[in-house]
C-alpha positions in Angstrom: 60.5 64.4 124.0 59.2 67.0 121.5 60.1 67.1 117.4 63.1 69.7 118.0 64.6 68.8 121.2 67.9 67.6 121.5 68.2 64.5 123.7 71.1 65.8 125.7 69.4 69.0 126.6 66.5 69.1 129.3 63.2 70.3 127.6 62.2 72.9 130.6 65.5 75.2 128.9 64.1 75.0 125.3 60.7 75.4 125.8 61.3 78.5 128.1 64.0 79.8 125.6 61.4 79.1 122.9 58.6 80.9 125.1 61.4 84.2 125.7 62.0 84.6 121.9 58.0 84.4 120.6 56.8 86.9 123.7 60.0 89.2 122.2 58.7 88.7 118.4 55.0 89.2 119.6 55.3 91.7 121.7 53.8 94.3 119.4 51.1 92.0 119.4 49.7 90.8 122.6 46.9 89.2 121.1 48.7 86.5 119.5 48.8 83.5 122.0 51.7 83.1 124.2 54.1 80.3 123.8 53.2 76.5 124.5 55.1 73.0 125.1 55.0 71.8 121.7 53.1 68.3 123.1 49.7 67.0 122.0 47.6 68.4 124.9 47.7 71.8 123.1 49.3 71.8 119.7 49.4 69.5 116.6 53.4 70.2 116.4 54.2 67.6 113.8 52.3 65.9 110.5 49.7 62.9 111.8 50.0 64.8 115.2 53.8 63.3 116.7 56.5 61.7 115.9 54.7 58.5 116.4 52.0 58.8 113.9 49.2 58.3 115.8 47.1 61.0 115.2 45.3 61.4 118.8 44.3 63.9 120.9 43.8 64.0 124.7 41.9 67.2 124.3 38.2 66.4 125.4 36.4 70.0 125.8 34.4 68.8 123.0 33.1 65.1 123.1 30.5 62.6 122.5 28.0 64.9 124.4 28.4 68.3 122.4 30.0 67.3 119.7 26.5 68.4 117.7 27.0 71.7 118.8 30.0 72.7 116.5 30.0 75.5 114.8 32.5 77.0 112.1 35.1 79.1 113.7 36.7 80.6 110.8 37.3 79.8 106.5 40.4 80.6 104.9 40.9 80.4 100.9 44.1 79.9 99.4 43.3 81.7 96.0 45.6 78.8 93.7 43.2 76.2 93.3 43.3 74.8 89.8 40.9 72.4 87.6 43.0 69.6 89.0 44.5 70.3 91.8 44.6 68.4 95.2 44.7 69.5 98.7 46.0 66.9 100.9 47.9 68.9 103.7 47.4 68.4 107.4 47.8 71.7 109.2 50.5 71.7 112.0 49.8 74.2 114.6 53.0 75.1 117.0 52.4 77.9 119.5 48.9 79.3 118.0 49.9 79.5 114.5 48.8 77.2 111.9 51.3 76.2 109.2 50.1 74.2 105.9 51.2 73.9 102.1 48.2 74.9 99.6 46.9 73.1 96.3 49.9 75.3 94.5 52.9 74.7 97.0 52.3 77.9 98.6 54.0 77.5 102.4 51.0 79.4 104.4 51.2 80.9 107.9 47.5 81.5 109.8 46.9 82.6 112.8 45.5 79.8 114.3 42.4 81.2 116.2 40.8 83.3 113.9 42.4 82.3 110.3 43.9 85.7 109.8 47.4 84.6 107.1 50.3 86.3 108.8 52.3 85.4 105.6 52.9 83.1 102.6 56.2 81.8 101.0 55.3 81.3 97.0 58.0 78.9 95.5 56.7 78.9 92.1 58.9 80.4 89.3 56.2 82.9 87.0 56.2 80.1 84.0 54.6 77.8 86.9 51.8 80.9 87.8 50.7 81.2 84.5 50.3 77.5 83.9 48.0 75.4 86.1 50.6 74.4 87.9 49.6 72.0 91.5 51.4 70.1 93.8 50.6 67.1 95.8 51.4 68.0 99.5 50.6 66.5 103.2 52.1 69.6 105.0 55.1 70.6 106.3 58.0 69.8 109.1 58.8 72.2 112.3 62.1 72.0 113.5 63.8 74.2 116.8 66.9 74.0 118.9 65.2 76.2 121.1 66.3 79.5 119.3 66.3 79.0 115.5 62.6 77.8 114.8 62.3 76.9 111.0 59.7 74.8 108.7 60.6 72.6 105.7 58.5 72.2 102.6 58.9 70.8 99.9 57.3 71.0 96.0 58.6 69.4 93.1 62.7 68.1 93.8 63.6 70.8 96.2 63.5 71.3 100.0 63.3 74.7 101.1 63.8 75.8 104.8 61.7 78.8 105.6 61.9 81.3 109.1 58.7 80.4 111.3 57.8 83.9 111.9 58.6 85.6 109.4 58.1 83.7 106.7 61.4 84.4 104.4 63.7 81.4 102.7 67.0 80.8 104.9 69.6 81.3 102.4 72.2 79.8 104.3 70.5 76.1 104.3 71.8 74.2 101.3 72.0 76.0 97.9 70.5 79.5 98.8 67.8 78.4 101.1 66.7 74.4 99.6 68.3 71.1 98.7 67.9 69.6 95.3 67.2 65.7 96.2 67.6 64.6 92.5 70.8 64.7 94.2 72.7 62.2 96.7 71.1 58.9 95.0 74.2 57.4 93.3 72.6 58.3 89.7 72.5 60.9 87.8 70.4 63.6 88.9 69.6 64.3 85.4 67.9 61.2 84.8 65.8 61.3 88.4 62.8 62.3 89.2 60.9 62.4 92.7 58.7 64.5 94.0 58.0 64.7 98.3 54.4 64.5 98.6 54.7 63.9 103.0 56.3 65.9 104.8 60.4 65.2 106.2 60.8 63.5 109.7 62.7 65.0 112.4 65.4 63.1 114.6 67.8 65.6 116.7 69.3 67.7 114.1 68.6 65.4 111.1 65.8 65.9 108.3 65.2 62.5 107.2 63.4 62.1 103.8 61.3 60.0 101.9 60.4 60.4 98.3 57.4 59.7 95.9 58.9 58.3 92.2 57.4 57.6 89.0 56.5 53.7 88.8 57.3 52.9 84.9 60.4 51.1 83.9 63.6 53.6 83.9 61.8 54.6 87.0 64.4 56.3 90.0 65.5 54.3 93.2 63.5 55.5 96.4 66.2 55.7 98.7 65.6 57.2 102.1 68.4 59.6 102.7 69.6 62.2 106.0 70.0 66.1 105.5 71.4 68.8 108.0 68.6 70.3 109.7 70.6 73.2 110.1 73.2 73.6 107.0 71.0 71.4 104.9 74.9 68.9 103.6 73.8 65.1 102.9 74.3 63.0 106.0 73.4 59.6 105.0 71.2 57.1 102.8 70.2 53.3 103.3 69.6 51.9 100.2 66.2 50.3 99.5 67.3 48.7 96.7 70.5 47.3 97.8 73.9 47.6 96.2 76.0 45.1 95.8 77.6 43.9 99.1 74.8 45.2 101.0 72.2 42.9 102.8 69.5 41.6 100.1 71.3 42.4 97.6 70.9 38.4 96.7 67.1 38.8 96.6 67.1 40.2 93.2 68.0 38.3 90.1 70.5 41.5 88.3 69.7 41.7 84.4 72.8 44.0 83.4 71.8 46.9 81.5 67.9 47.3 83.1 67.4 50.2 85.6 65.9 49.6 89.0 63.5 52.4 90.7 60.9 52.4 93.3 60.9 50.5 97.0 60.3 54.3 98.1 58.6 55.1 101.8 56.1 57.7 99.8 53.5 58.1 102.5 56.1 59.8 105.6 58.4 58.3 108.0 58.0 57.9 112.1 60.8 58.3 114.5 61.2 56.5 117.9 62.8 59.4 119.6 63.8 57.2 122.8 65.3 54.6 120.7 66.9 56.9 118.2 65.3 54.9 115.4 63.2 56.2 112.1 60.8 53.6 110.7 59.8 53.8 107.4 57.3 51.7 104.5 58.7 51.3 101.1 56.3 50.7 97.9 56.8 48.3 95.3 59.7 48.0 92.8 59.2 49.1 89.5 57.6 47.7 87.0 54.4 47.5 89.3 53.2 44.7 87.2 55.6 43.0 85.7 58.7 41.5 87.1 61.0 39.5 84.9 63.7 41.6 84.9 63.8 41.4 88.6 62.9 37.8 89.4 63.2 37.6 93.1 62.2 38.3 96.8 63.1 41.8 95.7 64.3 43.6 99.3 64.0 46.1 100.8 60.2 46.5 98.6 57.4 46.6 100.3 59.0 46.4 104.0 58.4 47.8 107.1 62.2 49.1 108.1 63.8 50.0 111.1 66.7 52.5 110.5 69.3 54.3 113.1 68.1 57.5 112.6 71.7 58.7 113.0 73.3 56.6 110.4 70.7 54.8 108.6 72.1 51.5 109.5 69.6 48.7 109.2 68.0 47.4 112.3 65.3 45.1 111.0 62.9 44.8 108.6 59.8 43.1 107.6 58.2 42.5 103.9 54.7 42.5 103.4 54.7 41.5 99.4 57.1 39.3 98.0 58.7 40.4 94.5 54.8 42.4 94.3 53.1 42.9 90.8 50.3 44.5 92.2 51.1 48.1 93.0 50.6 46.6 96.8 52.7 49.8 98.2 52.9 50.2 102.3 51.2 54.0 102.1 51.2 55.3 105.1 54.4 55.7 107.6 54.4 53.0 110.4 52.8 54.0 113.6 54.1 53.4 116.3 52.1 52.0 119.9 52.4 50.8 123.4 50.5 47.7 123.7 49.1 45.3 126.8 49.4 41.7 124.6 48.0 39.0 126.9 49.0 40.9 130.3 52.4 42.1 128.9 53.7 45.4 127.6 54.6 45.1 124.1 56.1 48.4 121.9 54.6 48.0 118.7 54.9 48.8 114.8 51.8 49.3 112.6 52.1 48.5 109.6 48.8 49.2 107.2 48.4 47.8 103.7 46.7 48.1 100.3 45.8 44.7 100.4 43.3 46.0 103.9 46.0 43.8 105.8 47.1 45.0 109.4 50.6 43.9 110.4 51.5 44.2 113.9 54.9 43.6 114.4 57.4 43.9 118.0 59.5 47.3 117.6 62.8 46.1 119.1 62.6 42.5 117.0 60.5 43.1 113.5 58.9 39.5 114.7 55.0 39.6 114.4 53.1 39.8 117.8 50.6 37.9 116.0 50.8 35.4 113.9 51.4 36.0 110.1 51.7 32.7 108.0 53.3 32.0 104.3 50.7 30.5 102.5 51.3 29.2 98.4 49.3 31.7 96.4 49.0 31.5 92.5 52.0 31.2 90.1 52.0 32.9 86.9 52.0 32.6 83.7 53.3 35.1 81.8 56.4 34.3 79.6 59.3 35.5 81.9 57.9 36.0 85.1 58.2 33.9 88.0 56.0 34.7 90.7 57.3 34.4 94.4 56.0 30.9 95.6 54.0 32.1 99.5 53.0 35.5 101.2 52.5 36.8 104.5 48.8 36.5 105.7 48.5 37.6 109.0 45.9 36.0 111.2 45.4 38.9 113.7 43.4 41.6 112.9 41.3 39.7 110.3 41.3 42.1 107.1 39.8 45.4 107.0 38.7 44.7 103.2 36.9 41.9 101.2 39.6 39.7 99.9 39.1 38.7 96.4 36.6 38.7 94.1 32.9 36.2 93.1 30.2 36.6 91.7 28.2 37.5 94.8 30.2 40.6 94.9 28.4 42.1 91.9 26.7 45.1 91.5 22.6 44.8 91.2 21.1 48.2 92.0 19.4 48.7 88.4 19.2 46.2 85.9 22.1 48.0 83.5 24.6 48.1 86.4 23.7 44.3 86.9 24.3 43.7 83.5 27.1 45.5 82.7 28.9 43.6 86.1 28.0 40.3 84.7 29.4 41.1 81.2 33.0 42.5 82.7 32.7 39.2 85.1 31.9 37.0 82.1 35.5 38.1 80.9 37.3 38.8 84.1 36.1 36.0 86.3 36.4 35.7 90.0 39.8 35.7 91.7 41.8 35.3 94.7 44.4 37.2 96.6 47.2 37.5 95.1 45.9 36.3 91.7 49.2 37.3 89.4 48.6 39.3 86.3 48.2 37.9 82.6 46.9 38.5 79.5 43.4 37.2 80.6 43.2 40.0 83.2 41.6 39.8 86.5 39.3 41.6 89.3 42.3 42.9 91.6 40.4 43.3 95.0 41.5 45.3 96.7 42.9 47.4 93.7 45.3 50.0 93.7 43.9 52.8 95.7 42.3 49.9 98.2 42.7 48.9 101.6 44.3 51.7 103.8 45.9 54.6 102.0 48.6 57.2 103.2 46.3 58.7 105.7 46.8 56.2 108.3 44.8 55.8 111.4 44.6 57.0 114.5 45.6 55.1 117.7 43.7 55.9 120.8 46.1 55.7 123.7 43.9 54.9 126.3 41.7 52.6 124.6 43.9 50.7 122.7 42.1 50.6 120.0 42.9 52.1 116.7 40.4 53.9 114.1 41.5 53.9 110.3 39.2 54.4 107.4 39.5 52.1 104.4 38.8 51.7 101.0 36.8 49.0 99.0 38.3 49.4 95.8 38.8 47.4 92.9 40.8 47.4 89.4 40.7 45.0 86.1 44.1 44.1 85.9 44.6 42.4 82.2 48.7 42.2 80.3 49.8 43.6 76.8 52.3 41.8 75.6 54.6 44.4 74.0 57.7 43.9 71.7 60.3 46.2 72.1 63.9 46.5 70.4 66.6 45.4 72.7 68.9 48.2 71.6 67.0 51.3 72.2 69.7 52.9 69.7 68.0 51.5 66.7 64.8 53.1 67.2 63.6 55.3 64.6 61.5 58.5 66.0 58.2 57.1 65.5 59.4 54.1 67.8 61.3 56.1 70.1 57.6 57.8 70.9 56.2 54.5 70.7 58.3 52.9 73.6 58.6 55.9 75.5 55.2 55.9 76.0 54.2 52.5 76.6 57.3 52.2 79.1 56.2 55.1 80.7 52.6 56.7 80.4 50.5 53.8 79.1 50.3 52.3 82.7 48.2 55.0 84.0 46.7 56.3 80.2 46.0 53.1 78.7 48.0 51.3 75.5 45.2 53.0 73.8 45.4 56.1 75.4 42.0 56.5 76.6 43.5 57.3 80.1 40.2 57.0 82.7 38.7 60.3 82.7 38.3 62.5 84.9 40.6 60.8 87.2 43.1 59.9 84.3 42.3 62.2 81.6 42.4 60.7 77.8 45.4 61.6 75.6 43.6 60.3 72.3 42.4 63.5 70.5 43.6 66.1 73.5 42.6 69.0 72.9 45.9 70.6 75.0 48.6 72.3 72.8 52.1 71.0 72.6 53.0 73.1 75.0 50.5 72.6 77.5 51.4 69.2 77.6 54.8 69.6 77.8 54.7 71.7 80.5 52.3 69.0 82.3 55.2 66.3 81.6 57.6 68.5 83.2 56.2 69.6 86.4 53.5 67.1 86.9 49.7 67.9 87.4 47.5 66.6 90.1 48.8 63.0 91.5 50.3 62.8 87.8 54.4 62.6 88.5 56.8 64.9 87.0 58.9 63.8 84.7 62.2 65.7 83.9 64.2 62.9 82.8 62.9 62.9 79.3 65.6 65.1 76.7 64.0 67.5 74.6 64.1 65.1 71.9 62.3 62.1 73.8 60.0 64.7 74.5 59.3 65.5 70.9 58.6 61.8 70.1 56.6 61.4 72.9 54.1 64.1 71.3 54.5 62.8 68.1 53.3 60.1 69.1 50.4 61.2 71.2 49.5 63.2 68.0 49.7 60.4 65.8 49.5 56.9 67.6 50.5 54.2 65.7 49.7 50.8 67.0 51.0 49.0 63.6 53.7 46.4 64.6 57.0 47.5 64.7 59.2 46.1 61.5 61.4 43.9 63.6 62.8 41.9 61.3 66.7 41.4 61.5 66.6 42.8 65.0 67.2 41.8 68.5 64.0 42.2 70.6 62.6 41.8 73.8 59.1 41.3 75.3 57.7 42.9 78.0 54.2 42.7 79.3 52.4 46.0 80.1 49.5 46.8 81.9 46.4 48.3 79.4 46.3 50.9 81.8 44.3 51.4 85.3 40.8 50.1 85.6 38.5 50.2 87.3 35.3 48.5 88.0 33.0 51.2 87.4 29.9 52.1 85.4 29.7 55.0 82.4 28.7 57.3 85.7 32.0 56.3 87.7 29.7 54.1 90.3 31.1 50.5 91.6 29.9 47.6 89.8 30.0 46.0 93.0 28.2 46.1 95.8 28.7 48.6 98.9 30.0 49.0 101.5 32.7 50.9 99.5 34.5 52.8 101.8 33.9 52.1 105.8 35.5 53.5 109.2 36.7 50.8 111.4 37.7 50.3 115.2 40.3 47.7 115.7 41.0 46.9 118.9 45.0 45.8 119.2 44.9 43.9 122.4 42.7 41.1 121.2 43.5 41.8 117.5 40.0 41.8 117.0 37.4 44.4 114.8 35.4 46.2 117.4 33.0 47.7 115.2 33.0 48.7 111.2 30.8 51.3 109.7 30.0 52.7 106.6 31.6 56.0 105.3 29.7 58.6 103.7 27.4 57.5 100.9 27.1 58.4 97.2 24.2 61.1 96.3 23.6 59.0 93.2 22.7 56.1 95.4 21.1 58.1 97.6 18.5 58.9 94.7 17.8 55.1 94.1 17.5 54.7 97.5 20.5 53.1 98.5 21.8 55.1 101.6 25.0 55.3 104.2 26.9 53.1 100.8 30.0 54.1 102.0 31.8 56.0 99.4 36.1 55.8 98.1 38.1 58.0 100.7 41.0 59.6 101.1 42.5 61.1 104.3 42.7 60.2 107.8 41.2 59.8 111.2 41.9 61.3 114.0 40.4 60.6 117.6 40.6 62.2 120.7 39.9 62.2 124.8 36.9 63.6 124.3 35.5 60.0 122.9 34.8 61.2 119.2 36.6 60.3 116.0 37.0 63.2 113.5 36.8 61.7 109.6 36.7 63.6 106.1 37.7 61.7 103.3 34.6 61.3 101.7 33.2 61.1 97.9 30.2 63.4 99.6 32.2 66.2 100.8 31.6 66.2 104.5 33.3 66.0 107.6 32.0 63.8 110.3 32.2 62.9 113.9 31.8 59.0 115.2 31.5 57.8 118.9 34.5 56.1 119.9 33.0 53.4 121.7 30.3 52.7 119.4 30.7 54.0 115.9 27.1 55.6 116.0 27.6 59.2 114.1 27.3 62.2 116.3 27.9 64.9 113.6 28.1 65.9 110.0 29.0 69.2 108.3 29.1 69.5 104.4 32.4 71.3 102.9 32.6 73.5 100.4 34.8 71.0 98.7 36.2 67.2 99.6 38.0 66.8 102.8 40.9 64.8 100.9 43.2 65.3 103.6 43.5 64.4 108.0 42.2 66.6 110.3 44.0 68.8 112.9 42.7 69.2 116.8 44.4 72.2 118.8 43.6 74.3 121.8 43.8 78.3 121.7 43.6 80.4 124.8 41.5 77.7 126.4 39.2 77.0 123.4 39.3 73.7 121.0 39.4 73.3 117.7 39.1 71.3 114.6 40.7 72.1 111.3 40.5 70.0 107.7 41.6 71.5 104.3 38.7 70.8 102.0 40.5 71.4 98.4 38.7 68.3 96.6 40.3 67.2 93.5 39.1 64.1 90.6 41.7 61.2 92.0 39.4 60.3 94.6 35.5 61.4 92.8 34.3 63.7 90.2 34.4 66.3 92.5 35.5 69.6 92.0 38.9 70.7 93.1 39.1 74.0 95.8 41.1 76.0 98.2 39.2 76.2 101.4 40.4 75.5 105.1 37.6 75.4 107.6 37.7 75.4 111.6 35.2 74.7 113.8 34.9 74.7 117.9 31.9 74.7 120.1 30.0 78.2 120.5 31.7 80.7 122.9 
């Protein structure tokens, strides 16, 4: 079935009532192609192609044999790039026009064969124009009953249902035209804040979200909750951090007073239209790194979920991390397959991992189709914590990513990089999976932004075989113990900044607010105005959360202290205190240049084939021009944004640190084609067909989380010459 049909009515009836209305609007326009069936042979209806997530495409007009020949078709520039803005969106394309969200949460409208906008819908308020105001966005969501055809976007807490002609806000869904999802959490919506960084999933009339939240302690709960597609009224949640009386509710160790956030699907959810089920991957709970105050197995964190899609009644679930306190989110949304497992037909969930792990689990039971075992990892042993005893390791695929970290893994291209390894490795030592944090501190490999990320892959579904591009990434995890009155009430203003802080920005800034420029920028000496960085708490800039929560006076201490860090010990004496252990912020193993101090391949596209749960064939992606210059080619390079394959027996890959798009032979990962953007490709690529013609669309918009590079605004489409 397609992304707006009802399952009661037949899809012939919509699709021709959909085909009647668009000839009517278009008729003025002839040119403008005709109406389609919103399936995969022609359009890319839905974010990672369908409901599934599998991001395939049985067009084949262009393949392994032409595939050189491409050519750009058109360039489109948005106009609202900023210094730090990202573009992550994934074009949907639904009856030859080309919907995405640009780097300032503009919902734009292209004609899909030549670029040409039709029409824009700018959320912004002024005060957001005339800052350098960005979002985080993976696209949008079409929804139809076969007459009323709408999109919903989303940019900071608000859901907005736009016309998908026309272009203008539908005032009559929710509160004049958008939901506020600070909303319908069981919390006060003046103490939440959540962004929606992938786009809504679809069941029947339902608009089913997930939310990205802020992953300090007084974090909010990531909940996934059910809207009207149509009036936009709250229709359900499931709890992913239970209540009490709920299911796993036992798996957490309650400290009365604390406030628990995170276990939030933030990278999309996939729906099993036949079934009627949504699935969905939560992140960690919050604090990533530190867990005493929720000792535990900690459900539903870090699971793979199975939910009704009408009521969002548990079916099953399946945890990848116990109680984590490594940031070891689930990013991208299951995927769902139809698998031949040792001459039988098994339906299949995908679950992809941080940790470069590859779940593959039976979608009626949750039960692994191959084998996972608990194995004993280390315990820690920081005051307070008590680390879960076993994790999953699953046998079947082996891991997409080195696991752990030695010696041999160093970096040796020029004596200085060699030596500056050995030094950080003379402190941090070698580790294992699942090596818990402490105040030593520790190689995490894979770190935080490793293994695969919220693009996903993309499942070929004649081949069985599945194409995801990974990361080798690493971080040097070390603790901060940090003494904190018990009674937040007794802080004087200069502690109120204090704590505030390190509870909430040092993770990501540093306890000595260095941050990790350009990435993470430094807060130590910023040159930024008050109200420049005020306005940055508030709404957020680049992948840096917004955070709302804060009163005006919080606010004020927060600067205060920004202005004037004290790291003097605070006068405790005759007051009830607590300790907590904070992370010195997010490191990484890199150079004074922002190159790996460990050896390549950093980044690498891999074909897995899911029958045999075997790796058919890994590659290096893209390479590092720096290298290049010493002579150290095809390096593989940090990426960010997915694959997609097709009929046609080519796999279509951005992502990379080098800016360029590239083609890979299906069957043998040999590259057939390269073309350098303007700007990274952060972001999966579209395939569509127009009046006969293929084409291939990526918005290349950059941005400093995953390089140095600079951020942009361009969307670029190629197909073979006419």
């Amino acid at each position: 079935m397609s992304v707006f049909m009802r399952s009661s009515i037949p899809s012939i009836s919509i699709f021709l009532s959909a085909a009647a209305l668009l000839l009517s609007a278009c008729s003025s326009d002839p040119a403008i192609p005709k109406a389609r069936d919103l399936d995969n042979s022609v359009d890319w209806g839905i974010y990672r192609g369908d409901q599934r997530s599998n991001q395939f495409s049985t067009l084949d007009q262009i393949n392994a044999e032409n595939v050189a020949q491409l050519e750009v078709a058109w360039t489109y520039h948005t106009g609202d790039a900023t210094r730090n803005s990202a573009f992550q969106s994934n074009p949907i394309i639904v009856e030859g026009i080309l919907y995405f969200v640009s780097p300032a949460g503009q919902l734009i409208a292209l004609r899909a064969d030549t670029g040409e906008q039709l029409w824009a819908y700018d959320p912004r308020t002024q005060a957001q124009k005339d800052s350098e105001y960005s979002v985080i966005s993976r696209g949008a969501t079409y929804w139809s009953d076969g007459s009323d055809q709408r999109l919903f976007f989303s940019t900071d807490s608000f859901v907005y249902a736009i016309e998908a002609k026309s272009g203008r806000l539908i005032e009559s869904f929710g509160n004049g035209g958008r939901i506020d999802f600070r909303f319908d959490l069981g919390v006060d919506p003046e103490t939440v804040d959540t962004t929606m960084t992938s786009p809504a999933a679809i069941y029947d009339d339902y608009l089913i979200l997930g939310t990205r939240v802020d992953e300090g302690f007084g974090a909010s709960p990531g909940h996934i909750r059910a809207y009207d597609a149509v009036t936009g009224a709250f229709r359900w949640i499931f709890h992913t951090i239970p209540q009490e009386g709920e299911l796993g509710y036992d798996t957490w160790e309650w400290v009365e007073g604390e406030t628990y956030g995170g276990a939030n699907p933030w990278g999309g959810l996939t729906v099993d239209e036949e079934r009627g089920w949504v699935f969905a991957a939560t992140g960690s709970p919050t604090y990533d790194f530190y867990g005493a105050n929720r000792k535990g197995q900690n459900l539903f964190g870090n699971c793979v979920l199975a939910l009704d899609a009408r009521t969002g009644e548990r079916i099953w679930h399946f945890q990848t991390v116990h109680h984590d306190l490594w940031d070891m989110d689930n990013p991208p949304a299951p995927i769902l397959v139809d698998l031949d497992v040792d001459g039988s037909p098994r339906d299949a969930v995908i679950q992809m991992t941080k940790m470069g792990y590859m779940f593959v689990l039976d979608r009626e039971s949750g039960e692994p189709i191959f084998p996972v075992e608990e194995r004993p990892v280390p315990q820690s042993n920081l005051p307070g914590e008590e680390t879960w005893p076993t994790q999953p390791f699953p046998l079947k695929p082996p891991p997409l990513t080195r696991q752990g970290f030695t010696r041999a893994d160093l970096a040796d291209h020029t004596p200085e990089a060699k030596a500056k390894a050995e030094e950080i490795f003379a402190q941090y030592g070698p580790s294992v999976m699942f090596t818990p944090p402490s105040v030593e501190g520790f190689v995490l490999f894979p770190g935080m932004s490793g293994g695969m990320e919220y693009h996903g892959g993309s499942f070929d579904t004649d081949r069985d075989i599945l194409y995801v591009n990974v990361n080798e990434s690493s971080n040097l995890v070390k603790m901060h113990p940090t003494v904190l009155l018990a009674d937040e009430s007794q802080l004087g203003d200069d502690e109120q900044g204090k704590a505030l802080f390190q509870l909430n920005c040092a993770s990501c800034h540093g306890l000595e607010l260095k941050g990790v420029p350009p990435a993470i920028p430094a807060l130590l000496d910023n040159p930024k105005s008050d109200r420049e960085l005020t306005t940055i708490i508030r709404q957020g800039k680049g992948a840096m959360q917004p955070y709302g929560r804060f009163s005006n006076e919080q606010l004020d201490s927060i600067l205060k202290y920004i202005r004037n860090p004290n790291t003097e010990p605070l006068d405790l004496k005759g007051r009830k205190t607590k300790v907590l252990h904070l992370i010195e912020g997010y490191k990484r193993l890199i150079d004074e240049n922002k190159l790996p101090l460990f050896k390549p391949p950093y980044g690498s596209l891999a074909a897995v084939d899911l029958r045999e749960g075997t790796i058919k064939w890994k590659r290096p992606l893209g390479e590092y021009p720096e290298f290049v210059k010493l002579g150290l080619k095809n390096t593989g390079t940090r990426n960010f944004g997915g694959a997609v394959a097709t009929a046609g027996g080519v796999v279509f890959v951005g992502a990379t640190a080098d800016e360029k798009i590239r083609a890979f032979d299906t069957e043998t990962g040999d590259m057939l084609w390269e073309f350098q953007l303007p700007f990274g490709g952060y972001s999966t690529p579209s395939v569509y067909e127009i009046d006969g013609r293929q084409y291939l669309v990526i918005c290349a918009g950059g941005g400093k989380k995953v390089a140095p590079t600079p951020s942009g605004d361009a969307v670029y489409a190629f197909a073979l010459p006419e």
